[in-house]
Backbone as CSV, one residue per row, in Angstrom:
resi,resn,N_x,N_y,N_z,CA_x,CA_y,CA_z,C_x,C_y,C_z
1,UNK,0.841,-1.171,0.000,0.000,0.000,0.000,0.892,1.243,0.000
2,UNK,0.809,2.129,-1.103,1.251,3.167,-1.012,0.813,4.389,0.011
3,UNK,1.645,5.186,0.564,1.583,5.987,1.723,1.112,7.066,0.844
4,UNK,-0.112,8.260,1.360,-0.320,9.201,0.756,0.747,10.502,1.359
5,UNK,0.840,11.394,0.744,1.632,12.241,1.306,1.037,13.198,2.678
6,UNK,-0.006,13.277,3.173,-0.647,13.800,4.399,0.016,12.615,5.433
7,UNK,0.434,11.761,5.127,0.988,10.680,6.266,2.237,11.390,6.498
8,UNK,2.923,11.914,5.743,4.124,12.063,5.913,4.339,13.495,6.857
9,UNK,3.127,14.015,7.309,2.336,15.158,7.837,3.707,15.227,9.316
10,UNK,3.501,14.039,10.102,4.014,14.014,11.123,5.830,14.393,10.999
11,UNK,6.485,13.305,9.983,8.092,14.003,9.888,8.224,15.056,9.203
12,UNK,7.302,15.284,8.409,7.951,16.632,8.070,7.484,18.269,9.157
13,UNK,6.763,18.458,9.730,6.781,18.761,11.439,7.728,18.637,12.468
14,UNK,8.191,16.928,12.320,9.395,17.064,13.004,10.717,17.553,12.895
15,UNK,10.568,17.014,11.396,11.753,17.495,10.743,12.301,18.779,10.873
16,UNK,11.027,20.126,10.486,10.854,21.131,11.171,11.796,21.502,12.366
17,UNK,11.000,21.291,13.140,11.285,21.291,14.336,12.709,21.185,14.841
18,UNK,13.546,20.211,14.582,14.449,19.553,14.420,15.617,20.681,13.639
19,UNK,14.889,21.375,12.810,15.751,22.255,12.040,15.552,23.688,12.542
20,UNK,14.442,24.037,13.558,14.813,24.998,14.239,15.307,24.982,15.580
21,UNK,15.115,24.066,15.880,16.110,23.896,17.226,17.717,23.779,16.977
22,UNK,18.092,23.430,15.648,19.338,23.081,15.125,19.870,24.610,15.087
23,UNK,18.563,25.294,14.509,19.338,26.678,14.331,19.812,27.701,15.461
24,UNK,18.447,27.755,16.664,18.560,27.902,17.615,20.071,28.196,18.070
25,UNK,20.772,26.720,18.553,21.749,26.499,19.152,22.791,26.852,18.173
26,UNK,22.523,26.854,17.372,24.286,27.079,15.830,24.046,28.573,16.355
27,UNK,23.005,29.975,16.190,23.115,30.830,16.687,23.651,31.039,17.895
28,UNK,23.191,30.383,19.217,23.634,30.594,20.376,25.113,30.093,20.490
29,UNK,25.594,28.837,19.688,27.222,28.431,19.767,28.067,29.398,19.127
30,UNK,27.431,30.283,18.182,28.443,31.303,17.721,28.520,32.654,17.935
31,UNK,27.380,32.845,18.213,27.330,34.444,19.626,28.259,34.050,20.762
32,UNK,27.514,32.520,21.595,28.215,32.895,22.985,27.488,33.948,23.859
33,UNK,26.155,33.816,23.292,25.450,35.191,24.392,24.577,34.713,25.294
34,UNK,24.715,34.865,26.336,23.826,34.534,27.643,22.427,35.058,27.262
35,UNK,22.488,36.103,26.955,21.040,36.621,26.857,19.775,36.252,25.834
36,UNK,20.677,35.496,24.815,19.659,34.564,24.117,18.690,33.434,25.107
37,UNK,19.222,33.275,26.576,18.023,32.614,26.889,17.107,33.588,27.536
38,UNK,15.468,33.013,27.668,14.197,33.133,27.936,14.946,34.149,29.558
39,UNK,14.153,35.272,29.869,14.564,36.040,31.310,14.168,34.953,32.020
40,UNK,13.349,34.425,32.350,12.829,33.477,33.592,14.048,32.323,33.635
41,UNK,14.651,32.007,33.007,15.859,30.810,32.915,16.828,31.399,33.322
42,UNK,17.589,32.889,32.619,18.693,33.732,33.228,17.936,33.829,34.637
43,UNK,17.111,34.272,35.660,16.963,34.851,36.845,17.579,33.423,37.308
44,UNK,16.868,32.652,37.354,17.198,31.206,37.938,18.587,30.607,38.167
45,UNK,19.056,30.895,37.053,21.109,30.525,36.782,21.404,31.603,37.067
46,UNK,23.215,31.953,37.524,23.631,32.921,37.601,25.153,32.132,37.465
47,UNK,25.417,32.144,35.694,26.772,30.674,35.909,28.087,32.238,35.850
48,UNK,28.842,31.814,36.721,30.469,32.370,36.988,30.749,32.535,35.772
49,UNK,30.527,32.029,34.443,31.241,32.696,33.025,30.273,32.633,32.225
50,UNK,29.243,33.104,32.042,28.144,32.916,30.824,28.349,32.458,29.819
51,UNK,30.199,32.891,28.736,30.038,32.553,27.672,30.101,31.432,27.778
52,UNK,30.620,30.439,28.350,30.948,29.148,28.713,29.992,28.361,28.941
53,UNK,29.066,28.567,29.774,27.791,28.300,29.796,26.871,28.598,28.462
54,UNK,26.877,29.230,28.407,25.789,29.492,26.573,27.096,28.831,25.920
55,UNK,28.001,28.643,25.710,28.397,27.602,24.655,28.138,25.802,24.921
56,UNK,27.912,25.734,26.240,27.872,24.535,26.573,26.079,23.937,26.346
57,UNK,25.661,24.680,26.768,23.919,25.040,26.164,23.719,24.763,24.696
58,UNK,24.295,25.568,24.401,24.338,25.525,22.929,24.665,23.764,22.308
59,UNK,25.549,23.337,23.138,25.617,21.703,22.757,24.536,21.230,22.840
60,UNK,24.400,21.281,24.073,23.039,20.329,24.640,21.635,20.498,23.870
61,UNK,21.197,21.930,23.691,20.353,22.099,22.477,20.367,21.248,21.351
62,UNK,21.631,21.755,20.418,21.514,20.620,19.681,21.581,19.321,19.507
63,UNK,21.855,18.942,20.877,21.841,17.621,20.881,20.548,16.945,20.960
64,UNK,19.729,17.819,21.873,18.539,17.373,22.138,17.543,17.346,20.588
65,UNK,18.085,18.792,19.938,17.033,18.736,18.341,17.335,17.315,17.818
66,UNK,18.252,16.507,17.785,18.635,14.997,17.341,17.425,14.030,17.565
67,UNK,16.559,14.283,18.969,15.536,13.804,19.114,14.315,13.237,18.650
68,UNK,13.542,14.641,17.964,12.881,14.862,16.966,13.350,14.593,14.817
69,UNK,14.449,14.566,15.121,15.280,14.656,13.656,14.874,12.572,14.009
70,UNK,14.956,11.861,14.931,15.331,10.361,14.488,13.862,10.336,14.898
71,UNK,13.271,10.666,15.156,12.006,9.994,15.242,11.249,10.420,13.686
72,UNK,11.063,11.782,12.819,10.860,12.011,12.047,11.403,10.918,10.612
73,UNK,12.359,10.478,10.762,12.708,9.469,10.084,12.338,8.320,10.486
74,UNK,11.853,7.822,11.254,11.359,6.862,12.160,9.935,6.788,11.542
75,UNK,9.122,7.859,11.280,7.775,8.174,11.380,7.823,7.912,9.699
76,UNK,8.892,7.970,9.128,8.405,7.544,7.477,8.388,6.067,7.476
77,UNK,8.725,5.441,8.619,8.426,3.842,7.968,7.103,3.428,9.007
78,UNK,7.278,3.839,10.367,6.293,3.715,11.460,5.664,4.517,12.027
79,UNK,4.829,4.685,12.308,4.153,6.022,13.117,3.912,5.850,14.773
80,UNK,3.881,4.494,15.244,3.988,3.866,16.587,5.378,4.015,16.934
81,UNK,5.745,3.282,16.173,7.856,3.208,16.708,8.414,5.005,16.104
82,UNK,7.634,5.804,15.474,8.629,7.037,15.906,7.807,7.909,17.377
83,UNK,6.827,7.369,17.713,6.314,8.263,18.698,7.558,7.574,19.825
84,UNK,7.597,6.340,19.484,8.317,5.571,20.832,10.277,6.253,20.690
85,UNK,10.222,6.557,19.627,11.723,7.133,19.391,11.407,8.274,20.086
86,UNK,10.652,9.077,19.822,10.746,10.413,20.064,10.841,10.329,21.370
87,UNK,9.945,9.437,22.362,9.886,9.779,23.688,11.435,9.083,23.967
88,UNK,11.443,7.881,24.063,13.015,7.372,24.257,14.087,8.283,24.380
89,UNK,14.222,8.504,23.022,15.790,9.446,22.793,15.899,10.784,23.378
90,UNK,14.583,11.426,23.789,14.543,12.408,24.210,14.830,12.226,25.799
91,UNK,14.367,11.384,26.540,14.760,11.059,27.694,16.420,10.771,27.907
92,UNK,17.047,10.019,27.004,18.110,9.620,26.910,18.696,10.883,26.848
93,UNK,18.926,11.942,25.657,19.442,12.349,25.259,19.241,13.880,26.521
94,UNK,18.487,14.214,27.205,18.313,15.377,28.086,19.462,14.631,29.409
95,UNK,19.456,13.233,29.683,20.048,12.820,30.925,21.884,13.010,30.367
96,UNK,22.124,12.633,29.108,23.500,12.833,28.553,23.712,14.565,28.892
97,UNK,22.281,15.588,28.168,22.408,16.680,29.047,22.797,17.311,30.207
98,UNK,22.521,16.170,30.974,22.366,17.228,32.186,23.864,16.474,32.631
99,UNK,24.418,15.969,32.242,26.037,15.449,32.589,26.428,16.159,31.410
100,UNK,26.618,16.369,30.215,27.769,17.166,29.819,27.676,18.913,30.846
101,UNK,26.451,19.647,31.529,26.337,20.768,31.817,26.907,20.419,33.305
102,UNK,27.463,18.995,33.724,27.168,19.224,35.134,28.396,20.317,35.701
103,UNK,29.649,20.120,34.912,30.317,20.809,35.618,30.537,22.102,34.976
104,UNK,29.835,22.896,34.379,29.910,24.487,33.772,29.712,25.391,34.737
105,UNK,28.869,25.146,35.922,28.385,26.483,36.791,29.884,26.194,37.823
């Protein structure tokens, strides 16, 4: 059975997605500017070298857009097994997060 193209509705959304979060962080890794994050996130942190911190952010961002990018490819063969990617890798991939940031502050 051929797939109509409204199926393909879901990766290309992710895909999306995936490509603005990519951009996101390529901006924030090559500024280096603290102030690209949300005020309510700066009040909360207060890291000893910002640029260091927004470059290290800047990883983790894109690491996390990786999330959505494998499930979107996921979602062109399955639509069950990319919801299950998406949640998976995203769990995975925020805990690799929060250890590459542990020692920046």
């Amino acid at each position: 059975m051929e797939k109509r193209p409204i199926e393909y509705g879901y990766s290309i959304l992710m895909g999306i997605f995936a490509g603005a979060i990519w951009l996101y962080a390529a901006v924030m890794a090559l500024t280096k500017d603290y102030n690209m994050l949300p005020v309510r996130a700066r009040q909360s942190v207060k890291p000893r070298n910002p640029k260091q911190y927004a470059a290290r952010l800047a990883k983790v961002i894109g690491l996390v857009g990786l999330s959505p990018a494998l499930s979107a490819l996921t979602g062109l063969w399955n639509m069950a097994a990319a919801l299950v990617v998406l949640v998976g890798s995203m769990a995975a991939l925020i805990w690799l997060g929060t250890r590459i940031m542990k020692n920046v502050m």
